[in-house]
C-alpha positions in Angstrom: 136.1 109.1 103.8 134.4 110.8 100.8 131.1 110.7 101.5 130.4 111.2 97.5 131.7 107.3 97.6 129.3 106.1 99.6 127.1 104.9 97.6 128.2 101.7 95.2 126.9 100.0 92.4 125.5 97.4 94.5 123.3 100.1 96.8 122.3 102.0 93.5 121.1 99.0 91.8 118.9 98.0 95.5 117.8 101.8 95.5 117.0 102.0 92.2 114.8 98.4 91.9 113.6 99.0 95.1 111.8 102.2 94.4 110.2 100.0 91.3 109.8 96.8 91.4 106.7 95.3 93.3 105.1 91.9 93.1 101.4 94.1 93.5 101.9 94.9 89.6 101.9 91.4 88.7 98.6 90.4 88.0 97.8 93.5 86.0 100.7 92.9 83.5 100.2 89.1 83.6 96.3 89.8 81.9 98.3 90.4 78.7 99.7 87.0 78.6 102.4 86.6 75.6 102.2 89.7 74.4 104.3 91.6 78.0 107.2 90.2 76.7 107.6 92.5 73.7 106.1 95.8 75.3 108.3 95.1 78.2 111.3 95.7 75.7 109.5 98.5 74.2 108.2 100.2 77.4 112.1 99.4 78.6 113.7 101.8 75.5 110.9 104.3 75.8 109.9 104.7 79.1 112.2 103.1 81.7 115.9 104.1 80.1 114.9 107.8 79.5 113.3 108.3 83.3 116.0 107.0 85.1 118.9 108.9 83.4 117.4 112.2 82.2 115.9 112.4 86.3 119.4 111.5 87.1 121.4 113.6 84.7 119.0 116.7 86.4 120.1 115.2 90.2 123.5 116.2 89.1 123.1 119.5 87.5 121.0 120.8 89.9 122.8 120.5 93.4 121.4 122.5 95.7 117.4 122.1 95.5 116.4 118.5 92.7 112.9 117.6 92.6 109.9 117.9 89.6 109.1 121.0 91.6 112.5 122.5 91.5 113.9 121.6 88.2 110.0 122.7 86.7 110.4 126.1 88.7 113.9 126.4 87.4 112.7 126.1 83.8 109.4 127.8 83.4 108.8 129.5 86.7 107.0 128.6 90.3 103.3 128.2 88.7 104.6 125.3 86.3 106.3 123.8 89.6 102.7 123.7 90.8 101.6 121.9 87.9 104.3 119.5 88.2 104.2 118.2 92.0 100.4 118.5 91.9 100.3 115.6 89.2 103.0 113.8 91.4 100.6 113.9 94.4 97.2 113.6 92.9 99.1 110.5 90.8 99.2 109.5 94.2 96.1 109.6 95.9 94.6 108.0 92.6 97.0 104.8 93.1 96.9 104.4 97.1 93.1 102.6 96.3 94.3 100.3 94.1 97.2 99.4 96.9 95.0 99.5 99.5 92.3 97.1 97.6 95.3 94.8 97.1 96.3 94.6 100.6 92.6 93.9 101.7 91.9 91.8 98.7 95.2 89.8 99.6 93.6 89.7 103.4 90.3 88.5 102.0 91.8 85.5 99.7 93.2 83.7 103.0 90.2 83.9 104.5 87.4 83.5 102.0 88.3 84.6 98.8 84.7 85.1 97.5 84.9 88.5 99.9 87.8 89.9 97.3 84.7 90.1 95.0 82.6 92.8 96.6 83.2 96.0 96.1 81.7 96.9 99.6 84.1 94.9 101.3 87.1 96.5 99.6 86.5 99.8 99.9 85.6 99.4 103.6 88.0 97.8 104.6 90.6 99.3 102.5 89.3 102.6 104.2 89.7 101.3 107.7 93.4 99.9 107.3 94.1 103.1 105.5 92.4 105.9 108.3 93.9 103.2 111.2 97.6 104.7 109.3 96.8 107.9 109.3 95.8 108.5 112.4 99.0 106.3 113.0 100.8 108.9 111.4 99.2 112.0 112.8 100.5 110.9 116.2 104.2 110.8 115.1 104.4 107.0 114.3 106.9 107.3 111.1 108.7 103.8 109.3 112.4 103.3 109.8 114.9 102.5 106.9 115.8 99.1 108.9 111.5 98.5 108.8 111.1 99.3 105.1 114.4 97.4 104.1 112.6 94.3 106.0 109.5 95.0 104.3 110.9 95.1 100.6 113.3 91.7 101.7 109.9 89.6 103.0 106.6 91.1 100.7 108.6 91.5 97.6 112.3 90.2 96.7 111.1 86.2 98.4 108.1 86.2 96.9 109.0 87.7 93.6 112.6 84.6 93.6 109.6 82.4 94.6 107.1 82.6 91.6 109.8 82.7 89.4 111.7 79.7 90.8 108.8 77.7 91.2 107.0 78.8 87.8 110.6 77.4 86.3 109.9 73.8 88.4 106.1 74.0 87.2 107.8 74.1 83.5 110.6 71.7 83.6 107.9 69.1 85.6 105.8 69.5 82.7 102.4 70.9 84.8 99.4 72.0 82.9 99.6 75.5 81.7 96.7 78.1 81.2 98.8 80.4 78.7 100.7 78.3 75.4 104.1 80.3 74.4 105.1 80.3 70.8 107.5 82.4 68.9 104.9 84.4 66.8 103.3 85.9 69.5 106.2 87.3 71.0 105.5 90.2 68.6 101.9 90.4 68.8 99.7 92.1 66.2 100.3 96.3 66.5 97.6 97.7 64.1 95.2 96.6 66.9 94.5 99.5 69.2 93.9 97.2 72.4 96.9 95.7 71.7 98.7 98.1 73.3 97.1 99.2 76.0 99.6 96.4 78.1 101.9 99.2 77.7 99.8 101.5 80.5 100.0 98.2 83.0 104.2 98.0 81.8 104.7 101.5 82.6 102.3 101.2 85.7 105.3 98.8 87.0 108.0 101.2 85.9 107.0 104.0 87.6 109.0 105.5 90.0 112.7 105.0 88.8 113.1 109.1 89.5 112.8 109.2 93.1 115.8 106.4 93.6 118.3 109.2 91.7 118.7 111.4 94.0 121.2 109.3 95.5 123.1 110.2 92.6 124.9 113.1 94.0 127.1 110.6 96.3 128.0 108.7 93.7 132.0 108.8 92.9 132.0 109.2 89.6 128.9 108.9 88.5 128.9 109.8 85.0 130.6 105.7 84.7 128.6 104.5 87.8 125.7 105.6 87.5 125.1 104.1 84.3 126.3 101.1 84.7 123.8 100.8 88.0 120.7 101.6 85.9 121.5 99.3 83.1 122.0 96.7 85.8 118.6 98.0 87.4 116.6 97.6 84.3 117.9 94.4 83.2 116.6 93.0 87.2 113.5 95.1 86.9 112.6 93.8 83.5 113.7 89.6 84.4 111.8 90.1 87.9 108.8 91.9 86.6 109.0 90.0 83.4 109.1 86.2 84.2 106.6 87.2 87.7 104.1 87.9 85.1 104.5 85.5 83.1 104.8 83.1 86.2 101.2 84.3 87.2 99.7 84.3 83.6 101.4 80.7 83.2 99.3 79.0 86.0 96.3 81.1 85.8 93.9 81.6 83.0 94.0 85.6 82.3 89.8 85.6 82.5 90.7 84.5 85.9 93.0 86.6 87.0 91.8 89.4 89.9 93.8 91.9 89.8 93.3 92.6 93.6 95.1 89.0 94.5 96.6 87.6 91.7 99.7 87.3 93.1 98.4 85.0 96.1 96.1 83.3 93.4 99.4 82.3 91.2 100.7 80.9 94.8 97.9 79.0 95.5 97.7 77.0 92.2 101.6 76.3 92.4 101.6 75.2 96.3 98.5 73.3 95.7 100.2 71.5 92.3 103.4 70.9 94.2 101.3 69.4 97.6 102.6 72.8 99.7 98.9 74.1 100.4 100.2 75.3 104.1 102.6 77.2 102.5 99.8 79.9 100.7 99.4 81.1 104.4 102.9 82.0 104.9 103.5 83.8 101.7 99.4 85.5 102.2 101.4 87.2 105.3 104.5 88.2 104.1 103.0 89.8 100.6 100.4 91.8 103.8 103.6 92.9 105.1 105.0 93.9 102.3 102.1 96.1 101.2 101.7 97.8 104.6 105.6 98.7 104.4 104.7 99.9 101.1 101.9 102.4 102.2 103.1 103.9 105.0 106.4 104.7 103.1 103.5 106.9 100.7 101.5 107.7 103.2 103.6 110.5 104.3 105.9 111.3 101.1 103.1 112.9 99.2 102.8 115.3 102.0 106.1 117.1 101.3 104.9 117.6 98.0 102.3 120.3 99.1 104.8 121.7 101.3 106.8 122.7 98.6 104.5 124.8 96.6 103.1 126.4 100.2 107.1 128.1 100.2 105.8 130.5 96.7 102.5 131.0 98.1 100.1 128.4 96.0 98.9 127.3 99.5 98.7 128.6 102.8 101.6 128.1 104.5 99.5 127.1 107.5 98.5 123.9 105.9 102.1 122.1 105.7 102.4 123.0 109.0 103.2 120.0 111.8 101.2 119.1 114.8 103.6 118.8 118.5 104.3 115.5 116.9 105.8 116.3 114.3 103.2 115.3 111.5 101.9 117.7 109.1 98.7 117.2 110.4 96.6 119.1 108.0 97.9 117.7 105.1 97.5 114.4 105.7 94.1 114.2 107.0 93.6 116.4 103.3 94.7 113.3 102.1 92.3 111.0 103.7 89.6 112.9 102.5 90.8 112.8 98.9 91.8 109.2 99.0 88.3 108.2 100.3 86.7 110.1 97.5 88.6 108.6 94.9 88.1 104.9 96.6 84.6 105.5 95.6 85.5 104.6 92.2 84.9 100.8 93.0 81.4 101.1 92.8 81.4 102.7 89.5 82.3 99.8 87.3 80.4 96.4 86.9 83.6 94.3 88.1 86.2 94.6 90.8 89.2 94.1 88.0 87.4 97.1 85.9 87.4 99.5 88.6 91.0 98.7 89.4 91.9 99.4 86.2 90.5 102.8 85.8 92.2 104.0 88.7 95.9 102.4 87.3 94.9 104.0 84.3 94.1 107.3 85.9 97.1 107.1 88.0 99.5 106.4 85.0 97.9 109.2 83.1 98.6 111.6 85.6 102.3 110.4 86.7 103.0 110.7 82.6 101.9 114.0 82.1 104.6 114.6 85.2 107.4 112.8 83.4 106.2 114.9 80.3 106.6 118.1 81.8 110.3 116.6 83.3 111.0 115.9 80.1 110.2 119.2 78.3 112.5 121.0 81.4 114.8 118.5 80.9 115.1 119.4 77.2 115.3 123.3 77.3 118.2 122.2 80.5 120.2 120.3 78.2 120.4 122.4 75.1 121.7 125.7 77.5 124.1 122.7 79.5 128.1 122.8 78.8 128.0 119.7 79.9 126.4 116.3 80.9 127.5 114.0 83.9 125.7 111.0 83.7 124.2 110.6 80.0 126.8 109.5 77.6 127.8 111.2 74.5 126.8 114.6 75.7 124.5 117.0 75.0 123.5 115.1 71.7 123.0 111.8 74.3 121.0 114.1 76.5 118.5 115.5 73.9 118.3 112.1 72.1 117.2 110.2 75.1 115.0 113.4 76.0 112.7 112.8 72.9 113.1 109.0 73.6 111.3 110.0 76.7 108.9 112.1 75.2 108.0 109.4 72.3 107.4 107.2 75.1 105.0 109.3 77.1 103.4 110.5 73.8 102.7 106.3 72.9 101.6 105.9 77.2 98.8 108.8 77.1 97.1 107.3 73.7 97.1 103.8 74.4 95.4 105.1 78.3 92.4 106.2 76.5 91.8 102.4 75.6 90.6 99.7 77.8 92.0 96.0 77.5 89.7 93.7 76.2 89.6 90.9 79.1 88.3 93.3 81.6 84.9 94.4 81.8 84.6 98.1 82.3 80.7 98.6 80.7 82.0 98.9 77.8 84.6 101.5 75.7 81.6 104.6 76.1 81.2 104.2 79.9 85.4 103.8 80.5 85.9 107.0 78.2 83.5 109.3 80.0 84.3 108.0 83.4 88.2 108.2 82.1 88.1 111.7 80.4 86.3 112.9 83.6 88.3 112.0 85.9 91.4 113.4 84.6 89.7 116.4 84.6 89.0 116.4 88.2 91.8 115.2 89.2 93.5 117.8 87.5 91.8 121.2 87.7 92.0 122.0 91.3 95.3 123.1 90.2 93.8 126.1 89.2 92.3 127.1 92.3 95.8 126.8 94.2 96.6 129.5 91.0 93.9 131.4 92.2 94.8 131.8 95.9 98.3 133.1 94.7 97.1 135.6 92.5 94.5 136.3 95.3 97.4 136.7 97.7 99.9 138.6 95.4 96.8 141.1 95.1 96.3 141.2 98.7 100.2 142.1 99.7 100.1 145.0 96.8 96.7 146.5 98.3 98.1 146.7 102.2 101.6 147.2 100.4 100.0 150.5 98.7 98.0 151.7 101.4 100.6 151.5 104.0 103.3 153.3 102.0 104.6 156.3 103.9 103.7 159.4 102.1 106.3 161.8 101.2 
């Protein structure tokens, strides 16, 4: 059998939502109330379409090695690479807090929920659960495909059916609602700044559509499959994501909303309304579930990352390597450190939901100025392509849905610099400077890993000079 054919529609379409979709990024969207509907259209055209078929279209035309890293080496050359995977793995240790705090905070709510309001508790917590992994993961202990398959099936495609189902019943029976829909605010007014800044939590939930394409290369035919899956992807991404949120910003008023459990919060109001209280326990454990499949899928992906720019010499080689069992050891208790640093962040805000905000913000910032850089490569790829294999119409399809992209990260990294309005973050001075600065931290150390290659190129042409054999 062809094993180019082994992959369906069906499979890409599970792949593809899989890698996105989340009920975690419900609350955060749901804050926006009336409003998601219109960026989720928007942040569809700009953001989600472009991602998935330019990361795609690259899958396919680079064959041997795909990746950021590769395709951004390819392009501009191995220090560019550098820049590209260490936004995808410092994007990553910025977001594991906020999926940590979600887990805990979800933890907290079925026991007392007044503990998903102190920041000690969180980050304490949050730190325990996430060292407990590591050290998990240090000794070899790695998920299975049949474990994370499980976990996506219990902690996010019954729940997510659920609040949809249920918010649909809460409708039809005519139950009180904490948001009122009307047709003019479907388009909601876009000279105010704040307006859009439901665009960063949109894209928050979109993020992540690249690393399901790789699959692309055994797809039969995948200039008509592939295509066909994604539009199918985004259409369940956007209903699922869409009508959640809206299910959670239906039930609960959005000053109400904490972003740590506002998932379980929507469940509670709807089991409690429909007389089905036991069942807040039961769905409390399977959204835990979910999560912890979640994080122990990151916990170790990052890793690989790092590994890749220790090949061209930006880190010692020594630090990707693996410990008897297997783990690259060094790398991940790196991680731990970083993560716990960044965690800190919870104590810098005056509320729990403006803390978690900063770091989805700083996260998104950081993943964007990835896809820009994918983008950019992806544009000066197309222009020297003969040909495309999965974007329609050609090289004019490519480069259009290139600067599509491009528009879309442009409209994602201005709007990040504002913070919504419902969420207190000590006001728009305090977010800025805490903002600004920690994009600059998060991003600089880049240049050290510069530094050490330059360092080392000088090194190998000192003992290369001195040892050469006089003639």
């Amino acid at each position: 059998m062809n094993s180019k054919a082994s992959v369906g529609v069906f499979a890409l379409v599970m792949l593809m939502t899989g890698a996105v979709d989340a009920v975690s990024n419900l609350p955060s969207v749901a804050i926006f109330g009336q409003q998601l509907v219109f960026f989720f259209v928007v942040a569809s055209i700009l953001f989600l379409l472009p991602t998935g078929l330019v990361s795609a279209e690259l899958c396919t035309q680079f064959k041997d090695n795909s990746g950021i890293y590769y395709w951004t080496k390819n392009a501009f050359g191995s220090g560019a690479g550098t820049i590209a995977i260490w936004l995808q793995w410092i994007n990553t240790m910025v977001w594991f807090p906020t999926c940590l705090t979600t887990f805990t905070g979800t933890f907290a709510y079925l026991i007392d929920p007044k503990l998903s309001h102190h920041p000690v508790y969180l980050v304490c917590t949050s730190l325990f659960a996430f060292w407990i992994m590591t050290i998990l993961n240090l000794r070899g202990i790695k998920k299975s495909t049949k474990i994370a398959s499980l976990a996506t099936t219990i902690g996010m495609v019954i729940p997510m059916i659920l609040i949809i189902a249920l918010t649909l019943l809460w409708l039809v029976l005519g139950k009180p609602l904490a948001l009122t829909l009307n047709h003019t605010a479907i388009v909601p007014p876009l000279s105010h700044t704040t307006t859009w800044t439901s665009l960063t939590a949109i894209i928050t939930a979109f993020l992540g559509m690249e690393l399901a394409t790789v699959h692309v290369k055994k797809v039969h035919n995948a200039h008509k499959v592939f295509p066909k899956a994604l539009l199918y992807s985004i259409l369940l991404i956007v209903i699922t994501m869409g009508l959640g949120s809206l299910g959670v910003a239906l039930v609960i008023p959005h000053q109400d909303i904490v972003l740590v459990t506002g998932t379980v919060q929507a469940f509670n109001v709807i089991f409690t309304g429909f007389h089905l209280a036991w069942l807040e326990k039961v769905l409390g454990v399977m959204l835990l579930f979910g999560s912890l499949g979640t994080m122990v899928n990151w916990l170790i992906s990052p890793a690989h990352g790092l590994a890749q720019a220790s090949e061209d010499g930006y880190l010692p080689k020594s630090l990707a390597t693996e410990n008897k069992h297997g783990s690259p050891h060094k790398i991940l208790l790196v991680q731990g450190v970083v993560v716990s640093f960044v965690s800190l962040a919870f104590f810098l805000m005056p509320s729990i939901n403006g803390s978690y905000w900063l770091l989805l913000d700083l996260s998104t910032q950081l993943y964007v100025l990835m896809y820009v850089l994918m983008f950019i490569v992806a544009f000066k790829h197309f222009i020297q392509a003969k040909k495309t294999n999965v974007i329609p119409k050609g090289k004019f399809g490519a480069l259009a849905i290139t600067l599509f992209g491009l528009l879309g990260c442009f409209v994602a990294l201005v709007v990040g610099f504002f913070p919504p309005d419902g969420i207190n973050v000590g006001g728009a001075s305090h977010f800025h400077l805490l903002f600004t600065g920690g994009l600059l931290l998060m991003i600089s150390p880049v240049t050290l890993l510069w530094l050490y290659k330059l360092k080392t190129v000088k090194q190998w042409k000192f003992w290369a000079a001195i040892n050469k054999p006089v003639i």
